[in-house]
C-alpha positions as CSV (number, residue, x, y, z in Angstrom):
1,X,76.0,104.9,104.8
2,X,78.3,102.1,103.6
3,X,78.2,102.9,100.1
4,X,80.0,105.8,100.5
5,X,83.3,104.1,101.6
6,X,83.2,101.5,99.0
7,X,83.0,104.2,96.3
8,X,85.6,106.2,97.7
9,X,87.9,103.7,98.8
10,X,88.8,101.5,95.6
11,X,91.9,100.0,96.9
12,X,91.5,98.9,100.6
13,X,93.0,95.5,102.4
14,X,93.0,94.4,105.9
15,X,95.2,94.0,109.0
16,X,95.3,91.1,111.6
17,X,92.6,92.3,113.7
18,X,89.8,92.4,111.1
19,X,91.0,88.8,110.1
20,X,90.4,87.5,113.7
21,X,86.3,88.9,113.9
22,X,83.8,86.3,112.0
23,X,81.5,88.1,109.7
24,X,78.6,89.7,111.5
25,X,75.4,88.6,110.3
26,X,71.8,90.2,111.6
27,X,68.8,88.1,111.9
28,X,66.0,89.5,110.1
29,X,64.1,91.5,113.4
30,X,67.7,93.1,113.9
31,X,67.4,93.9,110.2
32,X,64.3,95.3,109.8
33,X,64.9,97.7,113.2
34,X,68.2,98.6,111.5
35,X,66.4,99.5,108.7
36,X,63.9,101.7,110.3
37,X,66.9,103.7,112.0
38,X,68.8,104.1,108.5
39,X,65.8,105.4,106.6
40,X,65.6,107.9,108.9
41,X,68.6,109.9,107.5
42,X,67.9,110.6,103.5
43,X,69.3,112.8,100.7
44,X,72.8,113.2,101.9
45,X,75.7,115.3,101.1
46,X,79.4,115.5,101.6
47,X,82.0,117.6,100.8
48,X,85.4,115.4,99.5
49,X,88.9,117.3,100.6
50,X,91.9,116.1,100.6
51,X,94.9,117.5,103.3
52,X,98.3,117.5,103.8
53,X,98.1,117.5,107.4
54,X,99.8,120.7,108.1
55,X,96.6,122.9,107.6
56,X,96.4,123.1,104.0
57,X,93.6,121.5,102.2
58,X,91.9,121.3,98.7
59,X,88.1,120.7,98.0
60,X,87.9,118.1,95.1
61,X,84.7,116.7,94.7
62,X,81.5,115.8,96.6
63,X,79.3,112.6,97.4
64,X,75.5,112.2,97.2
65,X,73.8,109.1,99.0
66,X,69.7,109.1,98.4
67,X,67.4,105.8,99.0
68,X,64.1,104.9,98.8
69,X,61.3,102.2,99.1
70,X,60.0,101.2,96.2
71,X,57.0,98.7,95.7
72,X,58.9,96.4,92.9
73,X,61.6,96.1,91.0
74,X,61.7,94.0,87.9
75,X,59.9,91.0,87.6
76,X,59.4,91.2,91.7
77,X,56.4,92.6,92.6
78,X,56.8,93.2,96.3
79,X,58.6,96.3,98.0
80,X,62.4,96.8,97.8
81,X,64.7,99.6,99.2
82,X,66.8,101.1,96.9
83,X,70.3,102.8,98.0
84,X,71.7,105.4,95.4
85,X,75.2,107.2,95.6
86,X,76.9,109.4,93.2
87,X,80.9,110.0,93.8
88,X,81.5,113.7,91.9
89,X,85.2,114.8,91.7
90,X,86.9,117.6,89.6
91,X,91.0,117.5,89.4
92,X,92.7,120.4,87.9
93,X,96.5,119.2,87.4
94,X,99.1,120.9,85.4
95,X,96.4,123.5,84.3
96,X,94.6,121.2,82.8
97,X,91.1,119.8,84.3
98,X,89.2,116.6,84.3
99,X,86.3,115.2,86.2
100,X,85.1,111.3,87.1
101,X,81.9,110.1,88.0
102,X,81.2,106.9,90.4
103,X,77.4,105.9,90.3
104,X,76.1,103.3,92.0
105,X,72.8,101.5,93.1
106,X,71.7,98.9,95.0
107,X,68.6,96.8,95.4
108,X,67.4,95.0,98.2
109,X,64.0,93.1,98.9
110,X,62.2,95.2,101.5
111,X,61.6,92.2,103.5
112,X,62.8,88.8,104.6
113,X,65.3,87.1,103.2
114,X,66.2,90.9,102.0
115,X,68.3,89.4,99.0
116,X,70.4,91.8,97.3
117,X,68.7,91.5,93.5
118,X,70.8,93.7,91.3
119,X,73.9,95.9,92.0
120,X,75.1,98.8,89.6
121,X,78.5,100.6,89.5
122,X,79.1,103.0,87.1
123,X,82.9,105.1,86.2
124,X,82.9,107.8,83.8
125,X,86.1,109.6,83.5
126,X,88.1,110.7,80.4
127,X,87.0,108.8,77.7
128,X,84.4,106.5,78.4
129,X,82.3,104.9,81.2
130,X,83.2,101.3,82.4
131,X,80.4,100.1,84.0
132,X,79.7,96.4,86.6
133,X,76.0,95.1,87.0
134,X,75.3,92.2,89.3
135,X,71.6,90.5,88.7
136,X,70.4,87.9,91.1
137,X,69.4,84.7,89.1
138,X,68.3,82.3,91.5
139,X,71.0,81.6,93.8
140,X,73.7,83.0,92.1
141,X,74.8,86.0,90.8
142,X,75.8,87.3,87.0
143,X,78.3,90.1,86.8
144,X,78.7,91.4,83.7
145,X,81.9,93.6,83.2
146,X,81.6,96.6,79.9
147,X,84.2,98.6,78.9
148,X,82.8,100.1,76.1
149,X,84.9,97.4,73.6
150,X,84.4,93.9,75.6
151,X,82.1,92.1,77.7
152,X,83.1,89.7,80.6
153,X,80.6,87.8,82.3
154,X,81.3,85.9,85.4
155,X,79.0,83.8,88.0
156,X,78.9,83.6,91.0
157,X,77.8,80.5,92.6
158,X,75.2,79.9,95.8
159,X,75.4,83.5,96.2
160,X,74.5,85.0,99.5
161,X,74.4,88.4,100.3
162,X,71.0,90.3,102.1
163,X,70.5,93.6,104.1
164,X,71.5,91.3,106.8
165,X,75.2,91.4,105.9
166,X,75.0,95.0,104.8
167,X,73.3,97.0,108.0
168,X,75.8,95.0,110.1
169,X,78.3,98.3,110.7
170,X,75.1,100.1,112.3
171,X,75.0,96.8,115.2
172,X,76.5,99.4,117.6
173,X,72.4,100.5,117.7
174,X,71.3,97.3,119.0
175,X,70.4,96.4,122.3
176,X,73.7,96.5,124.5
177,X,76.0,96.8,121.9
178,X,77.0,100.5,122.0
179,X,80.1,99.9,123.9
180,X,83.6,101.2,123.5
181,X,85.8,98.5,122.3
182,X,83.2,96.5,120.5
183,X,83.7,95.9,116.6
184,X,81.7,94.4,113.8
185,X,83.0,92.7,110.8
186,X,80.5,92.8,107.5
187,X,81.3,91.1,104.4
188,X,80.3,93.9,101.6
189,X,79.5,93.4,98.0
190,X,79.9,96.0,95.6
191,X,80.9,96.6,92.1
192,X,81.1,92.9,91.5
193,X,82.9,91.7,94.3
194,X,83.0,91.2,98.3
195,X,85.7,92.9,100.5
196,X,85.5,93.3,104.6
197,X,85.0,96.2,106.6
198,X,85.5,96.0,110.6
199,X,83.9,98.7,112.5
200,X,85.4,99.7,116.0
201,X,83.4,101.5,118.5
202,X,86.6,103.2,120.3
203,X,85.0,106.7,121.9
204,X,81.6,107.9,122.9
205,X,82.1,111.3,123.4
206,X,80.1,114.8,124.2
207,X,80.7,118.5,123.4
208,X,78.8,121.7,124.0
209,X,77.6,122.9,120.7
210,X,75.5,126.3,121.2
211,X,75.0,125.5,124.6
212,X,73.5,122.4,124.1
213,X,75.2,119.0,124.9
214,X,75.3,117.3,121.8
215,X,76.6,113.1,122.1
216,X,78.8,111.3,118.9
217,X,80.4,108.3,118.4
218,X,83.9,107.5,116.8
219,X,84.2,104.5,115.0
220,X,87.4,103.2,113.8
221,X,87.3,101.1,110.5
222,X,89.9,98.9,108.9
223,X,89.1,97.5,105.2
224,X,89.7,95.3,102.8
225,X,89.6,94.4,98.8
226,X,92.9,92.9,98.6
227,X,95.1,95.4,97.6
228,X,96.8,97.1,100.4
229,X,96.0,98.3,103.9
230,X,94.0,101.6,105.2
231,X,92.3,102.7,107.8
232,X,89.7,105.8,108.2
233,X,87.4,107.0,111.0
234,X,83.9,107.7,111.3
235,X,82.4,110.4,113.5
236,X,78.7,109.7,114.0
237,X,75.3,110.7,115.1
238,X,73.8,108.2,117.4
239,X,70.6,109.4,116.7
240,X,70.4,108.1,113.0
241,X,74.0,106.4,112.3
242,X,74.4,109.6,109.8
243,X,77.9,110.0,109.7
244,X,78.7,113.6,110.5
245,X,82.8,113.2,109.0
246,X,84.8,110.3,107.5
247,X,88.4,110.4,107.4
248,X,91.2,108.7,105.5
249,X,94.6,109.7,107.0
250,X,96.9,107.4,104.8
251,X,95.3,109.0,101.6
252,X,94.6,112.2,103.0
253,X,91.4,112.2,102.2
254,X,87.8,113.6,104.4
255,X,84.3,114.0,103.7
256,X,82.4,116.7,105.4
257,X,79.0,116.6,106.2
258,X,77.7,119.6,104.1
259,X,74.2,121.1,102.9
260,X,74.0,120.9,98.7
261,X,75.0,124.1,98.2
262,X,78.3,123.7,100.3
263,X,78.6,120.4,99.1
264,X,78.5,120.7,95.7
265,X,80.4,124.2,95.4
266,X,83.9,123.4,93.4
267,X,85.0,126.4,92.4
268,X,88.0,127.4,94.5
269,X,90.2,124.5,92.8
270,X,94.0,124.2,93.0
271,X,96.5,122.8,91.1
272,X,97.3,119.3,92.4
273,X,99.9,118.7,89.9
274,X,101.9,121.9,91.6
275,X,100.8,120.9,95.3
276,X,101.8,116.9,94.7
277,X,105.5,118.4,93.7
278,X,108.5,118.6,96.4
279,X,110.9,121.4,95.8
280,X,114.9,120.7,95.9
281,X,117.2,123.4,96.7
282,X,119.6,123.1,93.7
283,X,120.1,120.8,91.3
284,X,121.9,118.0,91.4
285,X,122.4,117.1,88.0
286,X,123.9,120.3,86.9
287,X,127.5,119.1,89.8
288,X,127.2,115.4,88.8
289,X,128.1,117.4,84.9
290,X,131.7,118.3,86.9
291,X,132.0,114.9,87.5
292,X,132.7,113.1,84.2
293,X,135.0,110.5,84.9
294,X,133.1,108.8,88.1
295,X,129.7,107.3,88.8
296,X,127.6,108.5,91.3
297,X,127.3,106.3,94.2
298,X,124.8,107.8,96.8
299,X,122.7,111.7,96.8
300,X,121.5,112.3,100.1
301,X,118.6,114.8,100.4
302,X,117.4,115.7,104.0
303,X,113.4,115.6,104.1
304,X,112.5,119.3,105.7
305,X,108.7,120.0,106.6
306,X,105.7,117.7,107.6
307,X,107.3,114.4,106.3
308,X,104.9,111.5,107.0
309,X,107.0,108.1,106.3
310,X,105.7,107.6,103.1
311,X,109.2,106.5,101.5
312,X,109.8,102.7,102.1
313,X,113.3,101.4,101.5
314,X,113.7,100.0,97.9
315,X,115.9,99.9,95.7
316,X,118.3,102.5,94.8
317,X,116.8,104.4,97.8
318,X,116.9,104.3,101.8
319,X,115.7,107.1,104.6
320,X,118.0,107.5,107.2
321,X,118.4,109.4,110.3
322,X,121.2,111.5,111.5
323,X,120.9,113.9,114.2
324,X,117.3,113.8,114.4
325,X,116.8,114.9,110.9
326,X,115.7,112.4,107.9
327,X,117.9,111.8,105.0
328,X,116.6,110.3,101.8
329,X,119.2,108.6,100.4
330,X,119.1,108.2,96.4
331,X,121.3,105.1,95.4
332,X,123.3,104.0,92.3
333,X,122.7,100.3,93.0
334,X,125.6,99.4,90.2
335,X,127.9,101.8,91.9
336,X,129.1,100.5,95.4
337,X,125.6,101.9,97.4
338,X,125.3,100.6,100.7
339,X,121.8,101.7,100.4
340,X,118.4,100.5,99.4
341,X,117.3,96.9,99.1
342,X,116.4,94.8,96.1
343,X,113.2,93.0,96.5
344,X,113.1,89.3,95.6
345,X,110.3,88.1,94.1
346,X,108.6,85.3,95.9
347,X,106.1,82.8,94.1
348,X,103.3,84.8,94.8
349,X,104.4,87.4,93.5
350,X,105.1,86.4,90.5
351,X,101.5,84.2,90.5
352,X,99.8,87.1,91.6
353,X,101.2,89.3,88.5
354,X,101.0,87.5,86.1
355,X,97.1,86.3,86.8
356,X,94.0,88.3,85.4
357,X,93.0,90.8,87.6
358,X,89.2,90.9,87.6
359,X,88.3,92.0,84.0
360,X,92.0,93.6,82.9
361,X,92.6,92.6,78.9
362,X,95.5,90.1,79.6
363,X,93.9,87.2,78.0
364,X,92.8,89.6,74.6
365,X,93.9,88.2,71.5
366,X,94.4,91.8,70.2
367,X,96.3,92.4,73.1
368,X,98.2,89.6,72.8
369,X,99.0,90.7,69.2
370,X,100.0,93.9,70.2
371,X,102.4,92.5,73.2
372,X,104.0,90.1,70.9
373,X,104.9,92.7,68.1
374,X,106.4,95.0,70.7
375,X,108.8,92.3,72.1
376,X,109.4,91.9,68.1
377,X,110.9,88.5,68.2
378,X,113.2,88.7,71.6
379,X,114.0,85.4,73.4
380,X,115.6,86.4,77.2
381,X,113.7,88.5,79.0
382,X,115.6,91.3,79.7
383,X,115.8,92.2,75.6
384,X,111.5,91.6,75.6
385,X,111.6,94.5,78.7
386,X,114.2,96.6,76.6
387,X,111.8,96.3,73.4
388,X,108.7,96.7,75.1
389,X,109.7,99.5,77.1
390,X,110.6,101.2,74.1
391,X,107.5,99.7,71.9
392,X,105.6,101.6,74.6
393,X,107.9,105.0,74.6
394,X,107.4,105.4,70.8
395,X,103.9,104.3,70.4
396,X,102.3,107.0,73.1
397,X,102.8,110.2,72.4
398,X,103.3,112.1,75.7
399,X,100.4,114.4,76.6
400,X,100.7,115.9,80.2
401,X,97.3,117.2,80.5
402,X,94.7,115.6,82.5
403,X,93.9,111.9,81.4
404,X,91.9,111.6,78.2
405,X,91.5,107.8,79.2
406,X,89.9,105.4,81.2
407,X,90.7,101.9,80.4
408,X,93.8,100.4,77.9
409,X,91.9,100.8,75.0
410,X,91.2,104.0,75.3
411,X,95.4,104.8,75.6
412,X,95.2,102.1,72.6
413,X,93.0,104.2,70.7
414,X,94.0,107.6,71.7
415,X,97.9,106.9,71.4
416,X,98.7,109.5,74.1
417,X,99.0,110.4,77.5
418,X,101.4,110.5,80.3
419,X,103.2,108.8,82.9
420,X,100.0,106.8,84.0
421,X,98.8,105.8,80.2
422,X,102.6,104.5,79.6
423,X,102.9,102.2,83.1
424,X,99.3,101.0,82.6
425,X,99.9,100.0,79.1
426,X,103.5,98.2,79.7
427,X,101.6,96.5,82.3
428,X,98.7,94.7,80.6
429,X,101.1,94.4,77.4
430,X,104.0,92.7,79.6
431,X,101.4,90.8,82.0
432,X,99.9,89.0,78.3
433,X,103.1,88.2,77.5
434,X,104.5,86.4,80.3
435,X,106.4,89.2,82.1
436,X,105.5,89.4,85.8
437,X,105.0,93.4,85.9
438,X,103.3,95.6,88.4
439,X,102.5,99.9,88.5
440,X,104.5,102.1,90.7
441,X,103.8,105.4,91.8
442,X,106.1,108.2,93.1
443,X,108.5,110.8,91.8
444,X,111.3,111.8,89.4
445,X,113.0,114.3,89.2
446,X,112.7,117.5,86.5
447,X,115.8,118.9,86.4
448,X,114.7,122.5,84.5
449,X,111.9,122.9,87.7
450,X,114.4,121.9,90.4
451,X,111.1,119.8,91.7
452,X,110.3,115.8,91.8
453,X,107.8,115.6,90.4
454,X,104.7,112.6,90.6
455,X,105.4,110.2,88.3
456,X,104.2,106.8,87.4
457,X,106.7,103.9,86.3
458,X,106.4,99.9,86.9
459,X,108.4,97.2,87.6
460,X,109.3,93.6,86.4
461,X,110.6,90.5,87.6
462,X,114.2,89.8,86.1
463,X,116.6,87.1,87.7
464,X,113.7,86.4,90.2
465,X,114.1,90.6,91.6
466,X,111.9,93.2,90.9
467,X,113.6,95.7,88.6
468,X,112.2,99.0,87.9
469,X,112.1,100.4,84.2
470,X,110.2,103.3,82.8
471,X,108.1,103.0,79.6
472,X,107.4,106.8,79.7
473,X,111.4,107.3,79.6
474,X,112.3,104.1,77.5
475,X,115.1,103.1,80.8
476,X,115.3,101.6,84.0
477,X,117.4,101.6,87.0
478,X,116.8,105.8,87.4
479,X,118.7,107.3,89.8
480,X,116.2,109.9,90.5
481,X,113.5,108.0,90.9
482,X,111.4,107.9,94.1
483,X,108.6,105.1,94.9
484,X,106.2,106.0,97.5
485,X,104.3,103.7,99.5
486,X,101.4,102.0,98.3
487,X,99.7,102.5,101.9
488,X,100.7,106.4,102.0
489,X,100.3,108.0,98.9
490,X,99.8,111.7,99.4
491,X,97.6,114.3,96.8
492,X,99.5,116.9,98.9
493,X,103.0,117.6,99.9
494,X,104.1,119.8,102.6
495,X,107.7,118.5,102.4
496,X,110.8,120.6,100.4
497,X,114.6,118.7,100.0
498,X,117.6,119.8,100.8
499,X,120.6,118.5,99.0
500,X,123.3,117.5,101.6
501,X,126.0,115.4,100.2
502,X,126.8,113.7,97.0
503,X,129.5,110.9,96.8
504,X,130.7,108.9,93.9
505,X,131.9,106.0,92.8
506,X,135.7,106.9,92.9
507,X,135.6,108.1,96.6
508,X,135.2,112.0,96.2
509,X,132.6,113.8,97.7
510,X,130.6,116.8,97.6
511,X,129.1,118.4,100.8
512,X,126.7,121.0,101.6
């Protein structure tokens, strides 16, 4: 039931451990009595929720997984097994709703050397559908990117890729090898592109249900596209490998093992705009007001409720503890703040964004165009990030309904949006250009709500640091601004601040 994961999980790396497991590959009678055991489960559903680990939960969508055997496909005239999915999820943020659809199929030859032949993934959501299809040629493999206004083609050479590599997270079903502590490493290929999963048998365990003793396995599983690390947990029938629950901690997310009906039943749906927000006591803006003649130097804002380390320290901010109690510390890094750190930016860094990203725009002439007439004739960088930052501001108008768009041209074409359309756009824009620039998500604060709010900004390399500035807000350097972790970003928030003590440039302070 692999194909589930990939299609939930679009940005997954890896830890140490799955680095130090070689790729499991099955021979092709392992294969074939893997097969048998995961055609015996069929026409799957499960429920998508999402948590904030204190009991409160939202339903947002639901996952379909159906296969078959077919007896050709294409220009092959001998069986193949077929693996279909469908990702289904509805978001209703800031009263406003809007669905995405992930479909995907894959094709395998029903029997040795089980090549995968074609591979589809599909994304519909706002305005258009991007779609990825892999055909087998031979012995390599043609991707072919569409986003509805380019096509990119790329090949991959001596591709190999079978049902061998993809049963390898059921191995635990072979002979001898359901044992706690084992693991399995498969190299996966979806949606144009491989990334690793290790699977972890770490409990076998068995419960009374009804009065009958009923056996499942937990299965850790660490993955890995590139991006940044996660880790989830399987529980499973050892009957069929049908996984009963998968869960997602870091992203609180979990899918449920539901009949249809359950499944597919959306329609107690809650604002996630609203339950993403963190409440502040009083505002903080309205006593800096008293304070004309100084600069701020430090807010400090003690974290109440179920607060999961999701805050990293960055600059202008820093959580502390005092007393037992956590302190998020909001710094004015020109002020005198002994708080936060200011990231350098290595050589990779800067390689790594500046580079094309899979299919992103970057290399467009139009985009090019469009990049260069927003830095409107700037030499230093710091004046092309102050004109592009404000090209950005003015040409967006700021629409705070769900997202009308899917890909850059879409926010090209549409001209509005909000805090996502305005850091996505910056980012290709500034990336074409020559400015290493990367997205950031977290918070800012709406002084007329009293609430920090989610927000989306990015940031840019200036004087070899990473410098945050906001295209949505034409500025940078925010105090009020709150990144989250990349590893921990939450749908939910079952945390409220309290503002404990603000001090200032000049010395004074202001307790609570």
């Amino acid at each position: 039931m692999k194909t589930l994961i990939v299609i939930l999980v679009f940005f997954l790396t890896t830890i140490n451990h799955a680095k130090s497991l070689e790729y499991t590959v099955l021979s092709d009678e392992e294969t074939k009595l893997l097969l048998e055991i995961y055609l015996s489960a069929n026409d799957i559903w499960y429920g998508v929720y999402i948590d904030d680990g204190a009991g409160d939960e939202i339903k947002i969508g639901y996952v379909h997984l159906w296969h078959e055997i077919a007896d050709h496909y294409s220009t092959y005239n001998k069986p193949v097994f077929i693996e279909n999915a469908k990702f289904h999820m509805e978001i209703l943020a800031n009263e406003a709703e809007g669905t995405v659809d992930v479909l995907s199929k894959q094709i395998y030859q029903a029997d040795p050397p089980y090549n995968l032949l074609y591979d589809l993934e599909s994304r519909t959501g706002g305005g258009s559908i991007v779609t990825t299809t892999s055909t087998r040629e031979n012995d390599t493999m043609k991707v072919v990117y569409f986003d509805e206004v380019n096509e990119e083609i790329k090949i991959l050479e001596n591709f190999d890729y079978r049902l061998n590599h993809y049963l390898s997270e059921i191995s635990f079903y072979l002979p001898n090898q359901n044992y706690i502590g084992n693991s399995f490493k498969s190299n996966d290929f979806s949606g144009g592109k491989f990334s690793d999963n290790t699977f972890t048998l770490s409990e076998i365990k068995e419960e009374i249900v009804k009065g009958v003793p009923y056996e499942y396995f937990v299965i850790d599983i660490l993955q890995d596209n590139g991006v940044f690390p996660i880790s989830g947990q399987m529980i499973v029938d050892p009957n069929n490998y049908l996984p009963i629950l998968i869960s997602q901690k870091e992203i609180q997310m979990e899918m449920r093992l539901e009949d249809k009906e359950i499944a597919t039943d959306l329609s107690n749906k809650q604002d996630l705009f609203i339950a993403n927000n963190i409440p502040l006591d009083r505002d903080y803006w309205e006593i800096i007001q008293n304070y004309p003649n100084t600069n701020v130097k430090n807010i400090f804002l003690e974290i109440q409720g179920n607060y999961n380390n999701q805050f990293p320290t960055a600059i202008q901010q820093e959580v502390i503890q005092v007393d037992g109690s956590n302190y998020l510390i909001l710094a004015g890094v020109l002020h005198g703040t002994d708080y936060g750190m200011i990231e350098s930016a290595t050589t990779s860094d800067i390689e790594e964004n500046l580079k094309k990203k899979d299919f992103d725009p970057i290399d467009d002439p139009n985009i090019i165009s469009m990049a260069t007439k927003g830095i409107n004739g700037a030499i230093t960088t710091l004046d092309k990030v102050n004109n592009l930052l404000e090209f950005v501001s003015d040409y967006i108008e700021d629409d705070l309904g769900i997202s009308k768009t899917t890909t850059v041209y879409d926010i090209i074409e549409s001209k509005s949006g909000d805090c996502t359309e305005h850091s996505k756009l910056f980012n290709v824009l500034a990336r074409s250009v020559g400015i290493p620039s990367r997205e950031v998500s977290g918070y800012a604060y709406d002084y007329q709500t009293k609430k920090f709010i989610g927000h989306a900004w990015n940031e840019v390399v200036m004087d070899g640091m990473w410098i945050p500035v906001d295209p949505t807000w034409n500025s940078s350097l925010i105090l009020g601004h709150i990144k989250e972790s990349e590893e921990l970003l939450t749908f939910i928030n079952n945390i409220e601040f309290r503002l404990a003590l603000i001090e200032f440039e000049n010395g004074e302070e202001v307790i609570f």
